[in-house]
C-alpha positions as CSV (number, residue, x, y, z in Angstrom):
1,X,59.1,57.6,315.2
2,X,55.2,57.8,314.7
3,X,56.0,56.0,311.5
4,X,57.7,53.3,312.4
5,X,55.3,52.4,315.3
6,X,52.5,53.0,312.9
7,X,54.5,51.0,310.4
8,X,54.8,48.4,313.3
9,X,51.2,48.3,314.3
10,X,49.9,47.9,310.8
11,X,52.5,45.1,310.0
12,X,51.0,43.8,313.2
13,X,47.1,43.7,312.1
14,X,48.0,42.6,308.6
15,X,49.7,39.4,310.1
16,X,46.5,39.2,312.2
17,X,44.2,39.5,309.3
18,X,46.2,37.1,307.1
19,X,45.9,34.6,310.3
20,X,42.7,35.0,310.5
21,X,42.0,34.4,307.0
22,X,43.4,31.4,307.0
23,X,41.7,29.6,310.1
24,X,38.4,30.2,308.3
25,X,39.5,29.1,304.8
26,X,41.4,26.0,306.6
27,X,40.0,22.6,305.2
28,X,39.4,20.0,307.5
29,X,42.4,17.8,307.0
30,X,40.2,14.3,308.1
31,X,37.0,14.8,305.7
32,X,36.5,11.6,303.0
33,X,38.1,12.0,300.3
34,X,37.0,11.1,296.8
35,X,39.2,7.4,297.7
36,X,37.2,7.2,300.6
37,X,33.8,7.7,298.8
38,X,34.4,5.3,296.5
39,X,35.7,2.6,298.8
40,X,32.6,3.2,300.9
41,X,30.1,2.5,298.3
42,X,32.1,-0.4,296.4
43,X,32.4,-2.1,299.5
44,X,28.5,-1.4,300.4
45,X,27.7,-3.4,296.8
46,X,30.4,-6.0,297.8
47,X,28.7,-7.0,300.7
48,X,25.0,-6.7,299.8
49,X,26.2,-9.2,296.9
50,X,27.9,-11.2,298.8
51,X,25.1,-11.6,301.5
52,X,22.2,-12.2,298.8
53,X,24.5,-14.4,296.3
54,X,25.3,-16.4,299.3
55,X,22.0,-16.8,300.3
56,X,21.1,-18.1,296.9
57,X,23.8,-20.6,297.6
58,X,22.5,-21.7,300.5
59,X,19.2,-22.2,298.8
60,X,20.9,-24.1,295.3
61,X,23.9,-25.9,296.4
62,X,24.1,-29.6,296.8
63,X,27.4,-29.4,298.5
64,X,27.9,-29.2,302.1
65,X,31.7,-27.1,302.1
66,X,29.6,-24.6,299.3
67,X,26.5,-24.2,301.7
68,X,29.4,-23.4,304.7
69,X,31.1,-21.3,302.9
70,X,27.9,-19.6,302.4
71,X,26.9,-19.2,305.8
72,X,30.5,-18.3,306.4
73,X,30.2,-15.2,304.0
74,X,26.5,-14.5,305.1
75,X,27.2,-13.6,308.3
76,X,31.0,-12.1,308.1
77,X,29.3,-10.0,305.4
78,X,26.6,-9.1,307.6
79,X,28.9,-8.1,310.4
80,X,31.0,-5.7,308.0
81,X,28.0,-3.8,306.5
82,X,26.6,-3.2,310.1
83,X,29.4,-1.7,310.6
84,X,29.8,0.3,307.7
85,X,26.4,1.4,308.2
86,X,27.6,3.3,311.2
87,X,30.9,4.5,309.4
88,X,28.8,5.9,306.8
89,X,26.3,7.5,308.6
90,X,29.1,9.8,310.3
91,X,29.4,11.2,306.9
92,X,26.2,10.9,305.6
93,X,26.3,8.7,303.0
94,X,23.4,6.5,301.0
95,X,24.2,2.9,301.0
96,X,22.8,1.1,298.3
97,X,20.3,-1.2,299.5
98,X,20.5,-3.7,296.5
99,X,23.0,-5.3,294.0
100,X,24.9,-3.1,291.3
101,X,24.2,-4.4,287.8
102,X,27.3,-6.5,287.2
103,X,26.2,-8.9,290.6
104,X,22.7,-8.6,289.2
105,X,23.7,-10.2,285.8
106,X,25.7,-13.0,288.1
107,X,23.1,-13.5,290.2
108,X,20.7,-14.3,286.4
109,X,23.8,-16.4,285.1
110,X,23.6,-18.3,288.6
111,X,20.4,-19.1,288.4
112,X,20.5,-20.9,285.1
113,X,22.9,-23.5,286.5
114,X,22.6,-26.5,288.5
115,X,24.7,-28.5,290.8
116,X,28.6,-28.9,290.3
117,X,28.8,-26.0,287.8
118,X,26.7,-23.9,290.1
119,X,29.2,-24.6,292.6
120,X,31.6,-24.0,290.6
121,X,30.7,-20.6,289.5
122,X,29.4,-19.4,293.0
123,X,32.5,-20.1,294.4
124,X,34.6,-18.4,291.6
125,X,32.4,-15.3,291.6
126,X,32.6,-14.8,295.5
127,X,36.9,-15.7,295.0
128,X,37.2,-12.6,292.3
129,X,35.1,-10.7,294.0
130,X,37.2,-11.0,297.6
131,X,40.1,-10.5,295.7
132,X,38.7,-7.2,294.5
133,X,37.7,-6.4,298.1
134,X,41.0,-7.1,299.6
135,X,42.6,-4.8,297.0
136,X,39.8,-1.9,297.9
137,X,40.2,-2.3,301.7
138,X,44.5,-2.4,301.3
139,X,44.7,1.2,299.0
140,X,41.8,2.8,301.0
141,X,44.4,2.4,304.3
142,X,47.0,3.5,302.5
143,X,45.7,6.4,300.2
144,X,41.7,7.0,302.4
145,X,41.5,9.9,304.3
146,X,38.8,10.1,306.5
147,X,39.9,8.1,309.7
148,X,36.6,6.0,310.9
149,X,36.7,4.7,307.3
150,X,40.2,3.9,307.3
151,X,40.0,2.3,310.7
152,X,37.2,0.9,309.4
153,X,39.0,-0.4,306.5
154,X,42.3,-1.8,308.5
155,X,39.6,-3.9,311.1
156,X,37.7,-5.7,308.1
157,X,40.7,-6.5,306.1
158,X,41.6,-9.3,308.0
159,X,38.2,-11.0,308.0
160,X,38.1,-10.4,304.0
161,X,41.6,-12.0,303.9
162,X,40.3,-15.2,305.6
163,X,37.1,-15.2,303.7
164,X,39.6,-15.3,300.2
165,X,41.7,-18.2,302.0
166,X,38.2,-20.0,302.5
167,X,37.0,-19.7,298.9
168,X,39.9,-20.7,297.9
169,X,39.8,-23.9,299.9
170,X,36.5,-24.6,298.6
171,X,37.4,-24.2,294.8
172,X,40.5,-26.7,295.5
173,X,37.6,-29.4,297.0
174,X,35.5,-29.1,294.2
């Protein structure tokens, strides 16, 4: 009998043990994940591109639906990195604070154009890019991890989808 119950009682504080073990080697189920790192710092260099390219719009266009369009994407831009800002510093991240290369080059190619052609390619540039943007924000809701940036992603994908329907209007009135 003082077997069994010993049996018993050491079945007992192995099961304990094992429990135990797990709780502390249990990974938080709702930490970013490498989808969510990358989304987060993509879309950080989508909107600091899209704020200073528009800018330079504002500053080079000649036409009035180009210069909206602009302002449009300055401050919806604007409004989505302030709030990534906060969604990012819940997990500590480093935004970049300037343009990746590839918006860098744009921004040299932009600058060597005039009027109607510089039109032209603002307003394609900010179309391909939003269509990149709305692609990002879709998978990061479907495959992200980390809830603040997937909520964060499902509340700005609307606003990106009406800044693609606006580009797109303005490339059909050029």
């Amino acid at each position: 009998m003082k077997m069994i119950s010993g049996m018993a009682i050491g079945s007992v504080m192995l099961m304990a043990l094992f429990a135990a073990c797990s709780k502390k080697e249990a990974v938080k189920t709702d930490d970013p994940n490498s989808t969510d790192d990358g989304f987060v710092i993509q879309v950080a260099y989508t909107h600091r591109a899209a704020i200073i390219l528009s800018e330079l719009a504002m500053f080079r266009s000649t036409n009035d639906s180009v210069k909206v369009l602009a302002q449009y994407l300055i401050s919806g831009h604007t409004t989505a990195m302030n709030s990534l800002s906060l969604v990012a510093a819940q997990y500590n991240y480093q935004l970049p604070s300037e343009m990746d290369t590839v918006h860098k080059a744009f921004r040299s190619q932009l600058n060597s154009l005039n009027g109607r052609s510089f039109d032209s390619a603002y307003v394609n540039g900010q179309v391909s890019d939003l269509q990149r943007v709305v692609n990002l924000f879709d998978y990061e809701k479907r495959v992200g991890n980390a809830p603040p940036i997937k909520s964060y992603a499902e509340n700005i994908l609307p606003t990106m989808q009406l800044h693609l329907q606006r580009a797109t209007d303005v490339i059909n009135d050029l």
